[in-house]
C-alpha angles and dihedrals in degrees: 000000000000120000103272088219081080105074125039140157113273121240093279088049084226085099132071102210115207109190106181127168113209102227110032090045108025159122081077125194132203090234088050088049089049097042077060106058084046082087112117099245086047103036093096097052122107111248109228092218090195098063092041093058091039086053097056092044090053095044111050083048094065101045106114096022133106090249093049083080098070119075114264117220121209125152100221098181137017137193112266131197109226112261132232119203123195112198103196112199119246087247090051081242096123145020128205121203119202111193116192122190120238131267094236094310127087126330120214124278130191100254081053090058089047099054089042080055094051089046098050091044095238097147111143127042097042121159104214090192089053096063098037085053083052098052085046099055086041078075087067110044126101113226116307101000115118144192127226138216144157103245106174126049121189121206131239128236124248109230103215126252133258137259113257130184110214104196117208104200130064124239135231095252093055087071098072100084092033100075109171131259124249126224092261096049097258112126119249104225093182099049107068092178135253119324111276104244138166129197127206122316083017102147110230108165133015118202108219092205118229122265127236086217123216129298117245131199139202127221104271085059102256106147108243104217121213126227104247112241114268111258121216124208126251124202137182121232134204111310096021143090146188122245121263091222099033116034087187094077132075114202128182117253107192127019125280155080107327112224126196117235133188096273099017144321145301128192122233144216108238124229117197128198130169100212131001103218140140088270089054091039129209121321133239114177142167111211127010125334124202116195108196089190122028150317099230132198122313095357130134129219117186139171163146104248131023126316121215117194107192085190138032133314113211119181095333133136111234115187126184150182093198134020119329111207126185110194096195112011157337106210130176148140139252107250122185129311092019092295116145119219095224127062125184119189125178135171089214132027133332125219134168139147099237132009132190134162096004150118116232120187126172140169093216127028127325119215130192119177103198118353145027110175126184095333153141115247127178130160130160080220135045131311112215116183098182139101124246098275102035095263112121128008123140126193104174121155136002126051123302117192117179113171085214116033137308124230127191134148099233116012107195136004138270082245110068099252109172104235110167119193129187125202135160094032101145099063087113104053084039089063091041090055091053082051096058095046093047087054089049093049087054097057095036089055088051093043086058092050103057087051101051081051091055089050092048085056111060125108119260109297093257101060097061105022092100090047102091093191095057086037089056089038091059095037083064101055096049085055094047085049097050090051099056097050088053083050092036085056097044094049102044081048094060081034092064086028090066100032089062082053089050100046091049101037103117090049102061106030108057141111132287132206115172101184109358153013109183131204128288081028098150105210122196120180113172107310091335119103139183141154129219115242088171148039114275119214115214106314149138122237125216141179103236121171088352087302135110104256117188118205115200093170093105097054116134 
């Protein structure tokens, strides 16, 4: 070991002075320097490794020369405060604390954690019983080393909640799959049970309002503001009302069959027939109609509310405003040029029990329970050919296009029957209309921004407060700029509304088969084809990567 006399505290006691001459003391090593600062008074000072290593270096290099003969001078450790480090995130959501303990100076306290706080701006989200945990393992650290924790927590903003509409009546298309139940237990297919009807101050939809949601923060204290939860609108139809004292509430003011509309409801006059034939003539009807017999050949049934068929419809024209139900089935023919002799239109959903030779197209869903021959098919929804458990549901044939999926137990036919079905055709506008919103973002943000400048601008208050025409001018721009903060929220809120749709667009709208796809199946989903050259066992299809993927994970 080195003589210890050559190494001593300098006159402040915060040094470790190492006084060496080359030629009496050397050659030195590292391991020699450091075996020196392992004395007691010197052991909790920090080693400057550089100068250490820069001592050994200078002084073997002098041993043997004329200058190895004078005293060299190096200060090889110093006294060091503990340290406290604050790692802010890069969303200003959390903050870490790293306490070392000191090299033979002052440890932390507390009022030193507190200033280092203030100075880094961490004000909100702080866990008292962290950083007490954090002084308290300091006790127990040798020199340098340190302990961690995350110390500040910010909180997240609650984006508010939407708007929903709970309807409390049923609707004529829900009885479909709802047949009534005989004395003896057996189920009546044919009786689908009395007419659903309401009479005045019947309560038929109750608006849960949308929520603003609750404001976050971040732990330098920025409030983190939510998104309020979308409204959407409520109206009342022909025949309802809201409630004077609750206009979240839509009642029924006269007697009839209650319809679903777009933003609320309306309730009908019903009109009942018991066949629609040439004797009884074409109908024409405003509000529901309900036919206990049979649509027959070249007839047309329209109207401004639903339309239920107990029986059969056979190369008619059926045209509503609301749901169209068939309670048995929708039967036609192929006439020239692939045209189909029955046409059924609806502004809601479909539903029918069996379907051949026909063109479907609805606003809302289209159900077949059993099943879809030969027809066209086309929702902006979704097209479901199945029963209630799974069990039977043909679509053999034809064209089906559903916007947003398309189940069916068995989707073509052993023998090679083409059926070709379209869903998740609308990815692209979907895209365009982001597009749109984000451009009107921009500008409205922009918008926002000059005035703000204009604002900033203005000479002190009390120049221009008596002046009603600058009064009314600014008056103006407050109000512009509060309402574009009102369209700039609405708008980023469908923009993120529909990106979600879009991201997972592929996932949701896609294709079911819960028992077969059978071969020369032409599956389109968005831009993706394929068609089956084999049978298919139960499976989803999906478009993934712009192909035709086939999951048979959920078999059962």
């Amino acid at each position: 070991m080195l003589d210890p006399g050559l190494i001593e505290l300098s006159s402040d006691g915060n040094l470790a002075e190492f006084k060496v001459i080359p030629n009496t003391h050397g050659p030195l090593t590292v391991d020699a320097i450091t075996e020196l600062l392992s004395l007691p008074e010197l052991c909790q000072l920090f080693p400057r490794q550089n100068v250490i290593d820069k001592a050994v270096i200078q002084v073997n290099q002098l041993i043997g020369q004329d200058d190895g003969q004078y005293e060299q001078f190096f200060e090889i450790a110093e006294r060091r405060d503990g340290e406290i480090t604050l790692t802010i995130a890069e969303d200003n959501m959390s903050a870490e604390m790293s306490l070392s303990a000191p090299w033979g100076g002052k440890a932390v306290t507390l009022p030193d954690i507190l200033k280092a706080l203030k100075a880094n701006g961490i004000a909100l989200g702080l866990s008292k019983l962290k950083i007490q945990s954090l002084l308290k393992q300091l006790e127990t650290l040798e020199p340098g080393q340190t302990s961690s924790d995350t110390i500040a927590h910010g909180k997240p903003a609650i984006n508010g909640t939407n708007a929903f509409i709970d309807r409390k009546v049923p609707l004529a298309r829900e009885r479909l799959l709802q047949p009534q139940e005989r004395a003896d237990g057996t189920v009546d297919m044919r009786n689908l049970g009395e007419i659903i009807m309401v009479k005045p101050n019947d309560t038929l939809m109750v608006k849960i309002p949308a929520t603003e949601g609750v404001q976050g923060y971040d732990v330098k204290g920025s409030a983190l503001l939510p998104v309020p939860g979308k409204d959407i609108k409520m109206t009342a139809g022909t025949g309802t009302a809201l409630l004077d004292s609750d206009a979240n509430t839509l009642i029924a003011t006269v007697s009839g069959q209650p319809v679903e509309t777009k933003t609320g409801m309306q309730v009908d006059d019903v009109l009942q027939i018991k066949d629609v034939d040439v004797g009884y003539g074409n109908v024409d009807f405003k509000g529901s109609i309900l036919i206990t017999g049979d649509v027959h050949e070249g007839m047309v049934v329209k109207t401004t509310g639903d339309i239920t068929v107990m029986g059969f419809v056979d190369s008619a024209h059926l045209i509503a405003d609301g749901d169209i139900t068939v309670s048995k089935g929708v039967i036609g023919r192929q006439l020239k040029d692939d045209q189909l002799s029955t046409t059924l239109e609806a502004k809601g959903q479909i539903s029918a029990q069996f379907v051949q030779y026909s063109n479907l197209k609805a606003e809302g869903d289209i159900l077949v329970t059993k099943q879809l021959l030969h027809s066209h098919s086309d929702t902006n929804t979704t097209l479901t050919v199945s029963d209630a458990n799974g069990r039977r549901g043909d679509l053999v044939g034809g064209i089906a296009k559903a916007a947003k999926g398309i189940k069916a137990v068995i989707i073509g036919a052993t023998a090679g029957t083409k059926t070709d079905i379209y869903c998740a055709m609308h990815h692209g506008e979907l895209k365009e209309t982001m597009k749109q919103l984000d451009q009107s973002v921009k500008l409205m943000v922009v918008a926002k921004l000059n005035i703000e400048a204009s604002l900033n601008k203005l000479p002190p208050k009390s120049e221009w407060q008596d002046d009603e025409l600058m009064v009314e001018q600014v008056k103006g721009m407050l109000e512009e700029k509060r309402r574009i903060n009102t369209e700039r929220s609405r708008e980023e809120l469908e923009f993120n509304t529909i990106k979600q749709e879009v991201d997972d667009y592929y996932q949701h709208y896609r294709i079911e088969a819960c028992k077969h796809i059978f071969a020369n199946v032409e599956i389109h989903i968005g831009p993706a084809f394929n068609r089956t050259q084999r049978e298919h066992g139960p499976c989803m299809v999906f478009n993934e990567g712009q192909e035709i993927s086939f999951d048979y994970s959920n078999r059962k």
